[in-house]
N, C-alpha and C positions, 0 to 999 in steps of 0.2 A: 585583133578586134573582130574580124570577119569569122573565126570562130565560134565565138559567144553569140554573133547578131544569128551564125547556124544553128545552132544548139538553142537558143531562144525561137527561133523559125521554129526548128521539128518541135519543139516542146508547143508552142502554139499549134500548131496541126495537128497533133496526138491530143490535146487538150479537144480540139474542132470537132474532131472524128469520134472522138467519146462523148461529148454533146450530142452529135445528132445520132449516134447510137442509142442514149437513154431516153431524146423525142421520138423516136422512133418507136421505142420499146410503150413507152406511156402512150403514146396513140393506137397502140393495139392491144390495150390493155381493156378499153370500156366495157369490153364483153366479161369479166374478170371482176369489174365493178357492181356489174348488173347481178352477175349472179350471188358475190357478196350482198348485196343490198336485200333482192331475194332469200336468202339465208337469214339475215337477221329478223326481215319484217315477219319470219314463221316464228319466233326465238316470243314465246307466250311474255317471259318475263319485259323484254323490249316494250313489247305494245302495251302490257299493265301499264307501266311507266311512262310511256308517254302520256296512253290515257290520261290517267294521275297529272300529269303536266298541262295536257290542254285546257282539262276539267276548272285546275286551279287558275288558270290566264284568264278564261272565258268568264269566273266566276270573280276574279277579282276586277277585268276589264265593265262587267256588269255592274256590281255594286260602284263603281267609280262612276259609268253611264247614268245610274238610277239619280245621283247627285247633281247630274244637269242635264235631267229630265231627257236619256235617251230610252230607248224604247229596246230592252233586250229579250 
């Protein structure tokens, strides 16, 4: 019995110790994020499209306003 409660131990602890190696690893990742995010917002087609997206919110969020009398 005291074998398996071992072998369940180290297996828990190697499980630990690879946890806080992948928090680790994602806490020093934001700078990786940043410059990802940087890359896309130059990416022409990205911004068309959103454009395209906010254009169509704002404009349907409006005509729905215009219907009880909000002011856009």
């Amino acid at each position: 019995m005291s074998r398996w409660m071992t072998l369940a131990f180290a297996l828990t602890l190697a499980m630990t110790v690879i946890n806080g190696l992948i928090f680790v690893h994602q806490l020093s990742s934001p700078v990786n994020a940043a410059s990802a995010a940087r890359k896309i917002l130059d990416d022409d087609d990205f911004i068309t499209g959103l454009t395209k997206i906010i254009r169509k919110t704002v404009r349907d969020y409006c005509s729905v306003g215009k219907k009880n009398d909000l002011d856009c």
